[in-house]
C-alpha positions as CSV (number, residue, x, y, z in Angstrom):
1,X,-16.8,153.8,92.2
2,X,-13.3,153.6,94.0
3,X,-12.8,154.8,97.8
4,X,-11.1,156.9,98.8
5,X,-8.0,154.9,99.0
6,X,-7.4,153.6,96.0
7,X,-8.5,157.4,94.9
8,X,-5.1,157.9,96.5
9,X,-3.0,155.3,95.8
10,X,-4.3,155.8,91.7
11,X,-2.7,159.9,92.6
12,X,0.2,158.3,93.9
13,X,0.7,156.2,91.3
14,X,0.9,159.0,88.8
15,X,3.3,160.8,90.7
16,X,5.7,157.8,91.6
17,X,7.5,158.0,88.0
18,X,8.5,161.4,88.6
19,X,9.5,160.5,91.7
20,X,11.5,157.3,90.7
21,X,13.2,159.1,87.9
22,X,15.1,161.5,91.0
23,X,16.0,158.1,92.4
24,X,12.7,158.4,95.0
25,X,9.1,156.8,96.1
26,X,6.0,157.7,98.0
27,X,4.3,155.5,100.3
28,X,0.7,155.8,101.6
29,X,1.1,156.1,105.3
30,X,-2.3,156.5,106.4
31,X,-5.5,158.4,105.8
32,X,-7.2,160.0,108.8
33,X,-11.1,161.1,109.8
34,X,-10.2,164.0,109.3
35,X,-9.3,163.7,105.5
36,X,-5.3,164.0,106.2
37,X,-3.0,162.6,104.4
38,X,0.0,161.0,105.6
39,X,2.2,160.0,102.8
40,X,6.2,158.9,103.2
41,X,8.8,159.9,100.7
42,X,11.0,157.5,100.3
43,X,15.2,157.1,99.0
44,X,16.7,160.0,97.4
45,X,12.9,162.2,98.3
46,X,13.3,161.5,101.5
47,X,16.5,163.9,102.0
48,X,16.1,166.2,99.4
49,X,15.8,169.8,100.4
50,X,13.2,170.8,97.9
51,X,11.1,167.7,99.2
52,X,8.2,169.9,101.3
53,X,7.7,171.8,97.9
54,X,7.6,168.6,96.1
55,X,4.7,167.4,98.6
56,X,2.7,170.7,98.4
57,X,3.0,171.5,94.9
58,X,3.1,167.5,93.3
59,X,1.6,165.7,95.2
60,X,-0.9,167.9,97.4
61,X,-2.4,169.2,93.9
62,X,-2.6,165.5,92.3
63,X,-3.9,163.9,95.6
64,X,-6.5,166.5,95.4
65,X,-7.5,166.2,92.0
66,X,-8.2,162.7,92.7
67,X,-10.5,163.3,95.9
68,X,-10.9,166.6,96.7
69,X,-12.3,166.0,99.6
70,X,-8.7,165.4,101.2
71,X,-7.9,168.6,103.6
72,X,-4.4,168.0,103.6
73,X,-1.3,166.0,102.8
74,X,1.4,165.8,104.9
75,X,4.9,164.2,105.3
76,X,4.4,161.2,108.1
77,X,8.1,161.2,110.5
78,X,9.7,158.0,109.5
């Protein structure tokens, strides 16, 4: 059985293609004990205005499909 990281980084890696395609990535910042997860959009994500709907609706949901016992996901300050 994977841990709970590489749970995440398999969810990330689903979503990076979308991501790429706008010209983006995400990066695994950290995950905390208190099952938050920091993640970092990166290139064109990183300044897009629609980028905190991206992370709630995209990723949040596929992060927490993959372990759902992640609270939250949340954009890490550069």
């Amino acid at each position: 059985m994977m841990d709970l990281q590489e749970r995440v980084q398999v969810a990330l890696d689903e979503i990076r293609p979308f991501l790429q395609n706008d010209g983006g990535d995400i990066q695994l910042v950290e995950i905390t004990k208190a099952m938050s997860v920091h993640i970092r959009l990166l290139g064109a994500c990183a300044g897009c205005s629609v980028n905190q709907m991206t992370l709630k609706n995209g990723v949040e949901t596929t992060i927490k499909k993959h372990a759902p016992e992640v609270v939250s996901v949340v954009h890490a300050d550069v």
